[in-house]
N, C-alpha and C positions, 0 to 999 in steps of 0.2 A: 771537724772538731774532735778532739780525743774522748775517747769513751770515760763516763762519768765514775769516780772512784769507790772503790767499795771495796770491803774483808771477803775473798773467796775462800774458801777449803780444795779448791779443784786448780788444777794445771796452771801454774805462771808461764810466759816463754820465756826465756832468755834475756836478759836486757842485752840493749843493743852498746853497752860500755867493753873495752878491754878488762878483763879481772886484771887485779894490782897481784905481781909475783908474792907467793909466802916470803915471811919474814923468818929469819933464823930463829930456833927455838928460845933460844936466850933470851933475843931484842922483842919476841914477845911475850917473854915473862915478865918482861920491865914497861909494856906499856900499862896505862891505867884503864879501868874497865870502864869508866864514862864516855870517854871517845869511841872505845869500842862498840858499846849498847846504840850510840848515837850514829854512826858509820851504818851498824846493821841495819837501824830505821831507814835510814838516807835511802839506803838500796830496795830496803823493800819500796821506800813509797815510789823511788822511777821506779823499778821495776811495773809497778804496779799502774803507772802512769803512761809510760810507752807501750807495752803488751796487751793488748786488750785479753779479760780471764775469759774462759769457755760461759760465766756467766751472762755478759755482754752480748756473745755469740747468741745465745738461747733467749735471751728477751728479743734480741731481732729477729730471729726467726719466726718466732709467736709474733708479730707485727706485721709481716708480709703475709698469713694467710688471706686467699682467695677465694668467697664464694663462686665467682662465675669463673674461675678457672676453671674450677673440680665440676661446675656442673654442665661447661664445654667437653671434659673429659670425657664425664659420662655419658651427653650425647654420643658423642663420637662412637663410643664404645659398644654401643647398645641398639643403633642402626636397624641390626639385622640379628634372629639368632645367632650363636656361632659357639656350637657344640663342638668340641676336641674332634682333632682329625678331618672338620670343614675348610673349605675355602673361606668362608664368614670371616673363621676363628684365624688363618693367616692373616687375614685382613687387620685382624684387631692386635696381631702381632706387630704389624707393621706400624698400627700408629704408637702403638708404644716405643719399639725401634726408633721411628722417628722423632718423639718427642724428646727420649734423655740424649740421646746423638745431638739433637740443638745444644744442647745444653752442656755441650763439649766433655759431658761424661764419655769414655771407652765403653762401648757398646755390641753386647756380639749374641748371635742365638745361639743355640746349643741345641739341636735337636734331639731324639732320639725314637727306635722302630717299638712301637710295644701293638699290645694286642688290645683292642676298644671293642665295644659292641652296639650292634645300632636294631632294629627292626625291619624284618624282611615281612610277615605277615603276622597279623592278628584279627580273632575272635571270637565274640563271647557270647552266649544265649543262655536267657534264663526262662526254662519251664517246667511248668507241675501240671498236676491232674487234672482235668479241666479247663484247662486255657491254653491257647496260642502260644507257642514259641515267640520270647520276643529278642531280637536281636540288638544290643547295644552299637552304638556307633562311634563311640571312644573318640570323641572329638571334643576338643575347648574352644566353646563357641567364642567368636569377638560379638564385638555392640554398637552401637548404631554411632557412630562417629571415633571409632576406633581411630587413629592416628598410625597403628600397627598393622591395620587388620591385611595390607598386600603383605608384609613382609612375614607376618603371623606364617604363611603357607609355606615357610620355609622352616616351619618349626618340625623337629620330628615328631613323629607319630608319639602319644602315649604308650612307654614301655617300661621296664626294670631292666637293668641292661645286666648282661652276665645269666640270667633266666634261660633254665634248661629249653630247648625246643623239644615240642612235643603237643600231644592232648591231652586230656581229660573230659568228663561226659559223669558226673555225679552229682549225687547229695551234697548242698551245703551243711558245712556245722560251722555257727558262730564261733568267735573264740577271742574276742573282747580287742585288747590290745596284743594279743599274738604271743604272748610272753612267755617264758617257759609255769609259772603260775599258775596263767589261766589253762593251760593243757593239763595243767594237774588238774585245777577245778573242774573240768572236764571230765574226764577220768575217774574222781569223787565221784561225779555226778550218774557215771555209767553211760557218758556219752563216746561213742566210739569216732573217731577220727581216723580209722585206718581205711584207706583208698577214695577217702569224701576230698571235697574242697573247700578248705577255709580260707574262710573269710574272715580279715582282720580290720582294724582300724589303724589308721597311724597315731601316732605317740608314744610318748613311756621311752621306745628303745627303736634300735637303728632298725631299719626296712629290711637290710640280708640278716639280721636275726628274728625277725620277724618270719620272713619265709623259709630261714632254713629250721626254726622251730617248728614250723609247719611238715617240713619232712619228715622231721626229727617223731613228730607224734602220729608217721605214718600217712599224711594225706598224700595226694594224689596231685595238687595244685595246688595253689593258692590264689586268693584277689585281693587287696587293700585299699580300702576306702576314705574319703577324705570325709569326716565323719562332720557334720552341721555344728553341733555341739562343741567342737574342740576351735574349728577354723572360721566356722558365719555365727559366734553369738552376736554379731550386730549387720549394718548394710553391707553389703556386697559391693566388690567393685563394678563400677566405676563410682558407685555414688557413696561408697565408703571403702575402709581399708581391706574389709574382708573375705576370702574366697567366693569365688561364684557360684551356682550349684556345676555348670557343667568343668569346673580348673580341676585339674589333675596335679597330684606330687611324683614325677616321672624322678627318675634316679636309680644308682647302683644298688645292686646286692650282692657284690664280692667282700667279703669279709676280711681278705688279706690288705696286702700294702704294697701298692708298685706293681711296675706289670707282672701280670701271672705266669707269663712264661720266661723270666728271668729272675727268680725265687732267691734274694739275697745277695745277685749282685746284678749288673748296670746294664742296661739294655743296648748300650751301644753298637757298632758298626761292626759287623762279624763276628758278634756275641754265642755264645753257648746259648742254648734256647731249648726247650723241654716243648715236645711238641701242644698244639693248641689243645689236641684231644684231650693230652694229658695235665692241663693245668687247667681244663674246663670239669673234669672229673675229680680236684684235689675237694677237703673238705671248706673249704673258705668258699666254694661256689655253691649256690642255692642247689641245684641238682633235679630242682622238679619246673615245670612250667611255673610264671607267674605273671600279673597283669594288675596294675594300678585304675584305680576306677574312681569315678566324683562322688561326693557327695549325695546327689540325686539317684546314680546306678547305687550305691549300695546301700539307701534307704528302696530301692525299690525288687531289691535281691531279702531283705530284710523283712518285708512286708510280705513273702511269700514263705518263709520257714515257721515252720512247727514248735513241735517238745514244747520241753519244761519253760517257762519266763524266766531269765537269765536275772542274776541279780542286780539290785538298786543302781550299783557303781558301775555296771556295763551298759547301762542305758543310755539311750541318746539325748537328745535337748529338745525344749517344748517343740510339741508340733512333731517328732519324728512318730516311728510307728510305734509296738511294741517288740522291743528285739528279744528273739529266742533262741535258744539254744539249736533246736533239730536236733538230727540229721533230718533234712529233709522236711516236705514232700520238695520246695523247691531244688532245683536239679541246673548244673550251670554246665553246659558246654565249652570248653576254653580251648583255642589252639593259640599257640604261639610260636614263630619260627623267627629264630636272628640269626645273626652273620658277625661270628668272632673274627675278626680278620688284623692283621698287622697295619698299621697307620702310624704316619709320623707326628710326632709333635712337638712343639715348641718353647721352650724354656729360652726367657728373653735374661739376660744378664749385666748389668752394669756397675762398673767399677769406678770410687773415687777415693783416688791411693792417701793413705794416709802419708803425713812427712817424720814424725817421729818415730814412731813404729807402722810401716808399712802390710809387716808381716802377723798383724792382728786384726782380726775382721771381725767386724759389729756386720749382722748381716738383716735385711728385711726383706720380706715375703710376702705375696698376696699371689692367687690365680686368676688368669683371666678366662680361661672356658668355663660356658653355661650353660645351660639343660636349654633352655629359651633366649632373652634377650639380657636375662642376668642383671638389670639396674642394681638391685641389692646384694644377690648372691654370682658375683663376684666382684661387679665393678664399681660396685659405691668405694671398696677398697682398692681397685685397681685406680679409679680418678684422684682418690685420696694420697696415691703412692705418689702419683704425679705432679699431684700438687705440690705434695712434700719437696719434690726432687728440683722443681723449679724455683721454693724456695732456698734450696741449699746453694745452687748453682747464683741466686742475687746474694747468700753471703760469701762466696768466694770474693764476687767484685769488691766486698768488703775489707778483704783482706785474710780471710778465715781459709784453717787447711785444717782439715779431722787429724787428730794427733795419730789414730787407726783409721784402718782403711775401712770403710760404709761399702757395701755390697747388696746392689738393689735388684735382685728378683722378680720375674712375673713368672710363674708355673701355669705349664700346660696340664691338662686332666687330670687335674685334683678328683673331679666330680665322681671318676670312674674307679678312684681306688687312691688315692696319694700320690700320684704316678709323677709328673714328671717332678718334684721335689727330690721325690725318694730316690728316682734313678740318678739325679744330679746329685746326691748325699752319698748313695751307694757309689757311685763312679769316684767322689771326690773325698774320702771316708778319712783317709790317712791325711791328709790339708788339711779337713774341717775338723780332725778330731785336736789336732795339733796346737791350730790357731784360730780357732774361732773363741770369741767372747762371750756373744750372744746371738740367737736369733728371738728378732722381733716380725711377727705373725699377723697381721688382717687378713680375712677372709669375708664376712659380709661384713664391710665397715660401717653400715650404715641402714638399719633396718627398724628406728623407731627412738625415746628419747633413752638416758640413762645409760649409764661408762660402767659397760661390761667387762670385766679383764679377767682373764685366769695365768697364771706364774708359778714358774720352780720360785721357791720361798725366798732365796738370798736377793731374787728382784724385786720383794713385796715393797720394801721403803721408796722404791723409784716410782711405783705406781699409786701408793696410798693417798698422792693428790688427784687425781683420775678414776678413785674406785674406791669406796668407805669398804667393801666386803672382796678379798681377790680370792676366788679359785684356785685349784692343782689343774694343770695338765697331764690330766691321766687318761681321760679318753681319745678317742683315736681320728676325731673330727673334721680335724683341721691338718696345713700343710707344717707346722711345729712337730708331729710324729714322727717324723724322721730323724729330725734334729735332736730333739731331748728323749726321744723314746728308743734311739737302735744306735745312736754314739755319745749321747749326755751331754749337749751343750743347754747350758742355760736358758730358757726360753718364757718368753712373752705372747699371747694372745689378749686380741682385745677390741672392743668394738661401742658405738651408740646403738642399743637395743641389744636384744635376747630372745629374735623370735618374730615371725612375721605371718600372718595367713597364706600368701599368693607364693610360698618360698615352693621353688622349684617345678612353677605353672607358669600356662601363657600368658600370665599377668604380673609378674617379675618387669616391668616396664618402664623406661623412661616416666610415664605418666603418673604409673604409680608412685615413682618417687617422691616426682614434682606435687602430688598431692600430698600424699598422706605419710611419706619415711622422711622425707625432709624438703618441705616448700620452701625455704630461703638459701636452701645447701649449706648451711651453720654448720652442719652436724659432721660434713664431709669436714669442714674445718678443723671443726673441735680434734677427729679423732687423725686427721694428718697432725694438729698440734702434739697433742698426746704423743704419738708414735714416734714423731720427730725429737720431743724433747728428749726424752726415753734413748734415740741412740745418741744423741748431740752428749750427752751425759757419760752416756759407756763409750763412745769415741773419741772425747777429747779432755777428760780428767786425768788426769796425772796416775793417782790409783783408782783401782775399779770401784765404784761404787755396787759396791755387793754388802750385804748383810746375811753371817748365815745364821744367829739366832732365831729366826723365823723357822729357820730348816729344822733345828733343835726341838722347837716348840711344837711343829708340824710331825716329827717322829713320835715324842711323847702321844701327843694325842692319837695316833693312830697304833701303836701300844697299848694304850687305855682299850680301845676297842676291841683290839682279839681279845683280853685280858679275859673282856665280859662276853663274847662268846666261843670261849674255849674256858669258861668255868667249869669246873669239876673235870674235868676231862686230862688224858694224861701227857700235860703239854707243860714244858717250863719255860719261863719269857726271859728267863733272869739272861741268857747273852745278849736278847735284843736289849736289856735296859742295862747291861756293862756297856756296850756300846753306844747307847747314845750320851751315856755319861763320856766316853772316851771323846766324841765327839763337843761335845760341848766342852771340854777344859781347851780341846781346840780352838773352840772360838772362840773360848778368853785371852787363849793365847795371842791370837790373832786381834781384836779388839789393842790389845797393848801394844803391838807392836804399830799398830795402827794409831794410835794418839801418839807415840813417841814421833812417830814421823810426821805428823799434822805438827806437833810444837815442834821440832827442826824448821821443819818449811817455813814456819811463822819468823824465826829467827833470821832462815840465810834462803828464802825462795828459791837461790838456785846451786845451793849444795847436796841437794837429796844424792846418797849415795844412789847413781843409777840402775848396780845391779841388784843392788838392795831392796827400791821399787821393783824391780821385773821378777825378783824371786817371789815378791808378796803379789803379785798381780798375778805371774801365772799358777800358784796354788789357788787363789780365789777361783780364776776358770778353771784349773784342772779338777776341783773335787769334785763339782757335777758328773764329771768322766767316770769318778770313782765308784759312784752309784750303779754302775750296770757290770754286768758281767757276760762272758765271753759266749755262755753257753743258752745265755738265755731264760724268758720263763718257761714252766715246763710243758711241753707241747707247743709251745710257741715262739720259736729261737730267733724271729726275727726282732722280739723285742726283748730288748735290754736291759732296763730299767729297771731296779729291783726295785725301787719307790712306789713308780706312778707309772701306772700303765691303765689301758681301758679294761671293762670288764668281760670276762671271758661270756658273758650270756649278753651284752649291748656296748656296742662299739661307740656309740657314741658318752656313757657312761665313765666316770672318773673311779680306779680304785688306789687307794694308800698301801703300799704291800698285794701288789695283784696275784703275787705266786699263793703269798700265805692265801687271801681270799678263794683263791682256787683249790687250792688244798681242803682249807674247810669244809666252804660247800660238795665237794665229792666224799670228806668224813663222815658228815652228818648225816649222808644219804647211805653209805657204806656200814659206818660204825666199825668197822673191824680194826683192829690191831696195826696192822698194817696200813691203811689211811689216816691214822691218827700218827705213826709215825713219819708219813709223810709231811703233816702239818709240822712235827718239830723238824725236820730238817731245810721247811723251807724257812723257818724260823732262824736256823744259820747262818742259810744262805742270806737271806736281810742286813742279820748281825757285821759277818763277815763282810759284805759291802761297805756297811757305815764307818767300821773299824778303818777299812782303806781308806775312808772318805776323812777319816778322820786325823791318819797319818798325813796324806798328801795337804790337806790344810794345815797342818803345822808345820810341815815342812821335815818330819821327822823320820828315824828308820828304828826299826827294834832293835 
């Protein structure tokens, strides 16, 4: 039956009639305008009647989602651990491989050699005056009807991968959440950190800032705890959602992006390569020994230190001990020895070519390697992708072709650094800078209730049905760093939940899912729907559905903010606020020329001048582009972005203006003359970007 009629603003096809030849200019000055108005309706309504609009498309889509597809997926997925560079993790390559291959999508892997790091030995002893050396056993226990508990044995050891090898044999000193803050308060307090071992908590900020702040304040080692209070305020899994005492947060502390020993470009097959020593020696690696420990080990590391009582807000949760500062009397023994070594890995690709422009790519993202068995952190998003892809393949039967072409991703070792994103970004930099639309991003798609998203701002309207409040992409989190932060494509992240207890433990499990992140798999639903809709939109509208008043309103406000902390100080804002002014008549510009062509299409559907469309589409995606610059932030050139970048003291942290924030923070601590004029030149540098941002969206030249 023909699809049911309705007013789109988005993509008509073509009707399937001959157009009638023009009339000579004369013989249509002589017709009358009533026939005419009546002709134009005619055509819109077939038009409208034979082509089914990209609307049509997207309510059918949201109708085929499947909870027991995506939660066959995740079985499937989740089997066996399958950490980057395992056989497991081939494995989980291969059902991917095979699943979009059915589904008659072009299908192909891309590998590439990088450097991963695993555990060759560890361990730890805690002892003071009077008692026993006790030796910890760094193990995550299973539970008495585990369902995992044979394959558990395949999990690796608890480690921090990238963690210097080495020893230490000292004093603990507390030091809260590891931040660079609390070493201050430290320091206040007269507490010395130089060649001790701190001990941190996780939260607040990323784990490789965590320990290399711990260097950074001199210590000797570090251990990080999964602290009661932050991850067990309720039951413990199995019989609730939250950490156990003996689950560990195992994961990276490389601070960079992509593999370490190909720094800025593509690790491929006879690649240039900086040798392992010397990308294990840059500053983006921790540099001292380090080791993640439970809950339990670091309330009983805690229970043994000294000094002063630490204050109210570094304490633990009912029931833990009293935590103090030290140094000491407790004394921690740590070794640790790993094994950096080159491993391959896997970047799974599939393509479904667009028919009217082929040569523009809507791209989507998710990774499938995990520290464990990964249900939530990665493949509640990898089943979700799946899902999506099997329903796009039942709307072809439909009759449906993406007007661009859809590019479906699964990245290998995210976990260890952004890795295989980045090198497929870096490898393909000059394609994706050219033609890419958007990337759209899941990484845990599924980890509790409520539609997480964070967005460059001209994609805020696509998601304000999936998210009442949308985030920046500014920190460095996720597999979208590559994309919007080191070549400036437009980019989407987004998920059901913001957070889980068992994230990056032996309890990331099919089971856990099925209990407590999504017992019905709705949720995998929901955010395949979301995700899908989101490209179904940017691949097959006629113009892009971009807005960049968001982007406008998002500069002001972050304007507003140096403003107030660079009061009184000798800093002038006025080029960033000529530019965002420049910017914004941009996108009034743009806004007109934008209704002008909505009433044409309303008129004659299939007269939109075509190159007319393609000059307004590619200024929509190319201003993203305009935002970064060639040289980078400062000390930081892999990233771009003069916007939105992470923050130089937590990588998983969002900043607005990262260069200026960087600047300040090293003013305020300097004061001198010379760092304050660094803050006005990165001030500039911002301006000068937006300026570009703001010519290439109108389309204009000075």
């Amino acid at each position: 039956m023909p699809p049911p009629l309705g007013h789109d603003d988005s993509c008509l096809l073509t009707p399937l009639i001959p157009a009638t030849p023009p009339l000579p200019p004369r013989a249509t000055a002589r017709l009358h305008p009533l026939p005419l108005l009546v002709g134009a309706l005619f055509a819109t309504y077939y038009h409208l009647l034979v082509a089914p609009a990209p609307s049509y498309y997207q309510s059918l889509f949201l109708s085929l989602g499947s909870n027991d597809t995506a939660a066959a997926h995740l079985r499937a997925l989740t089997v066996r651990p399958h950490l980057a560079g395992t056989e497991a993790n081939a494995l989980a390559a291969e059902h991917v491989v095979s699943t979009l291959s059915s589904l008659s999508f072009p299908t192909r892997v891309t590998p590439y050699e990088v450097l991963l790091s695993y555990p060759v030995r560890r361990s730890l002893s805690l002892s003071a005056p009077g008692r026993d050396a006790t030796a910890f056993a760094l193990v995550q226990d299973t539970y008495p009807g585990d369902p995992y508990a044979a394959a558990s044995a395949e999990v690796v050891p608890t480690f921090l991968a990238y963690a210097a090898s080495g020893s230490a044999a000292a004093e603990v000193v507390y030091a809260n959440y590891g931040r660079t803050e609390d070493y201050a308060y430290l320091a206040s307090r007269g507490v010395n950190v130089t060649g001790k071992v701190a001990l941190a908590r996780y939260g607040k900020v990323y784990r490789g800032d965590i320990v290399k702040n711990a260097r950074d304040a001199g210590a000797a080692a570090a251990v990080i705890f999964t602290d009661t209070k932050d991850y067990t305020p309720g039951k413990a899994f199995p019989d609730g959602p939250w950490m156990p005492a003996t689950g560990v947060q195992v994961g990276s502390t490389f601070k960079g992006v992509g593999d370490p020993t190909t720094p800025m470009w593509a690790s491929s097959g006879g690649c240039e390569r900086v040798s392992i020593a010397e990308a294990m020696a840059t500053d983006d690696m921790p540099g001292i020994p380090a080791l993640p420990v439970s809950g339990r080990d670091g309330e009983e590391i805690l229970r043994l230190i000294g000094g002063d009582v630490a204050p109210e807000d570094w304490q633990g949760g009912e029931g833990a001990p009293v935590y103090r500062l030290g140094p000491g009397p407790a004394v921690l023994n740590l070794t640790y020895t790993g094994n950096e070594t080159i491993a391959t890995i896997q970047n799974v690709i599939s393509v479904i070519e667009g028919k009217e422009e082929p040569d523009r790519y809507v791209i989507l993202g998710n990774h499938r390697d995990a520290w464990t068995f990964g249900a939530a952190d990665p493949n509640s998003g990898t089943a979700a992708l799946l899902e999506l892809a099997e329903r796009l393949s039942k709307l072809q039967t439909k009759g449906w072709r993406p007007r661009r072409t859809i590019i479906l991703c699964n990245w290998d070792a995210e976990e260890y650094g952004l890795i295989g994103s980045t090198e497929w970004v870096e490898e393909n930099r000059a394609m994706l800078t050219s033609r890419t639309v958007a990337y759209l991003n899941v990484d845990v798609g599924v980890s509790g209730s409520g539609v997480d998203a964070s967005a460059t701002p001209q994609l805020d309207e696509l998601l304000k049905q999936a998210s009442k409040k949308i985030g920046r992409l500014g920190g460095g989190g996720s597999d979208y760093s590559a994309f919007v932060q080191h070549i400036g494509i437009p980019s989407v992240d987004m998920a059901i939940g913001s957070g889980y207890a068992v994230y990056h433990s032996l309890y990331d499990d099919f089971t856990w899912m099925e209990k407590y992140g999504d017992p019905m798999f709705r949720r995998h639903v929901v955010v395949a729907s979301i995700w899908g809709l989101v490209a179904l939109r940017l691949s097959d509208e006629e113009i892009l559905p971009f807005n960049y008043s968001s982007y406008v309103q998002e500069l002001e406000n972050g304007a507003v903010d140096i403003n107030k902390r660079v009061l009184g100080m000798p800093v002038n804002l006025s080029p960033l606020h000529k530019s965002i002014e420049q910017l914004n008549r941009a996108v009034l510009k743009v806004d007109s020329e934008l209704q002008a062509l909505q009433t044409w299409k309303f008129w004659s559907p299939s007269q939109n001048d075509p190159l007319r469309v393609r000059d307004l589409n590619d200024r929509l995606m190319m201003t993203e582009r305009a935002f970064t610059e060639r040289e980078g932030l400062s000390g930081r050139p892999w990233y771009k972005h003069m916007i939105y970048g992470p923050s130089l003291y937590n990588d998983y942290g969002a900043e607005v203006y990262p260069g200026v924030d960087d600047a300040i923070q090293t003013a305020k601590k300097a004061n001198t003359t010379e760092s304050w004029q660094s803050v006005q030149h990165e001030i500039h540098r911002i301006a000068r970007v937006i300026s570009q941002a703001a010519l290439v969206l109108s389309g204009g030249l000075t």
